[in-house]
Legacy VTK file of the C-alpha trace (Angstrom):
# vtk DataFile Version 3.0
C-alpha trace
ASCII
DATASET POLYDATA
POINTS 103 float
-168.318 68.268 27.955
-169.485 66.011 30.849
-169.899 66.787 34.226
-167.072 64.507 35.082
-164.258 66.675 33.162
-164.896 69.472 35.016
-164.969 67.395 38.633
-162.035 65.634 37.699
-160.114 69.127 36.388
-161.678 70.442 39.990
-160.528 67.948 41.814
-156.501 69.079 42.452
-155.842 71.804 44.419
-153.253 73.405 41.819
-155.868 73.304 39.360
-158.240 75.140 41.828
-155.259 77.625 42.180
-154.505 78.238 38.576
-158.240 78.989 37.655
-158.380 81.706 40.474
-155.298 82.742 39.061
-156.639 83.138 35.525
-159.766 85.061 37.073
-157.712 88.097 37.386
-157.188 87.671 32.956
-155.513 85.939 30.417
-151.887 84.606 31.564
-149.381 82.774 29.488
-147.635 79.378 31.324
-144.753 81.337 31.748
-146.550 83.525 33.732
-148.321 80.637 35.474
-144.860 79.230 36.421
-143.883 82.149 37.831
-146.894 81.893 40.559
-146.134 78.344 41.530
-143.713 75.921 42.529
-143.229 74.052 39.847
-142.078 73.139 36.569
-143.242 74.187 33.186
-143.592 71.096 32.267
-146.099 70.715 35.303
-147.835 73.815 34.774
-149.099 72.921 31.371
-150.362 68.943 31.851
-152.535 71.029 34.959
-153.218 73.275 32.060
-154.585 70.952 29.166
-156.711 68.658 32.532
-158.461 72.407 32.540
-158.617 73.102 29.294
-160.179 69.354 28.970
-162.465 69.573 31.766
-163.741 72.855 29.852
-162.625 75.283 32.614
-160.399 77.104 30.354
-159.625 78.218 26.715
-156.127 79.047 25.149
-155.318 81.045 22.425
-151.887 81.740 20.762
-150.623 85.141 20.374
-147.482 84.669 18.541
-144.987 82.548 20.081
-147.331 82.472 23.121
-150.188 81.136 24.171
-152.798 82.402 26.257
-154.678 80.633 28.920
-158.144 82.094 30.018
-160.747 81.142 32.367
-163.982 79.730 31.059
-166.829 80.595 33.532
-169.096 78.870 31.022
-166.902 75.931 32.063
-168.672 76.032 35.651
-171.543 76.283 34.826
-171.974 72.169 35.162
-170.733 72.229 38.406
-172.470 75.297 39.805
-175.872 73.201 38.251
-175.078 70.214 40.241
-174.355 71.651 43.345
-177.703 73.822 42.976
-180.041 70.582 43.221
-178.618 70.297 46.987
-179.611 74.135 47.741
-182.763 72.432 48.741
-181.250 71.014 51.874
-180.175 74.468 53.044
-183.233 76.491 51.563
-185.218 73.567 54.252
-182.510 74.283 57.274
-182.639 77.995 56.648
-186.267 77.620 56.327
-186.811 75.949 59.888
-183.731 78.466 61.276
-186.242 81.192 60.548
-189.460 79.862 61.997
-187.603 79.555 65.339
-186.436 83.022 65.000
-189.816 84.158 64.497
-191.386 82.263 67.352
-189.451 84.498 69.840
-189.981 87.619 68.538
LINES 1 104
103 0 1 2 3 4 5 6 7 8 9 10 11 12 13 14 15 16 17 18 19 20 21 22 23 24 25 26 27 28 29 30 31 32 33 34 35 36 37 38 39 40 41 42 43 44 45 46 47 48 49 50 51 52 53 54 55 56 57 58 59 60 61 62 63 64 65 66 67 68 69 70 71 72 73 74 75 76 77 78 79 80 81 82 83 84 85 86 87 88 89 90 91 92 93 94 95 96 97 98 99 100 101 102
């Protein structure tokens, strides 16, 4: 799974929505559907763009399937937004020195 799946699954809002959704356990689309305003239809192309991207797994359970979140999923994106800690570890880092100047 690239880093670019999981940006690109990131990217919408819904999808943003849906995963935060999913954090709280497994949900089927029906249930899904039932938290937004949209179609079925809808709910599941925003489901396989996660599911693509790596952000989620599905299982079926009989005539249902269930859609989990995949923290594994994030763990690209939480990787590539660490290199650029560095930038606030240096901010923080100068934030503190003035601090401890006035004491």
């Amino acid at each position: 799974m690239s880093n670019q799946t999981a940006f690109r699954a990131l990217a919408d809002p819904t999808r943003r929505d849906i995963l935060t959704a999913l954090s709280d356990g497994e949900m089927t689309v029906k249930q899904l559907t039932e938290r937004f305003p949209m179609t079925r239809a809808a709910v599941k192309k925003h489901l396989v763009i996660l599911e693509v991207g790596g952000l989620l797994t599905s299982r079926k359970q009989g005539r249902e399937t269930l859609n989990k979140l995949n923290p594994e999923g994030l763990k690209p994106v939480t990787d590539w937004l660490a290199y650029f800690d560095q930038f606030w570890d240096t901010h923080l880092t100068n934030l503190q020195s003035v601090f401890d100047k006035k004491d």
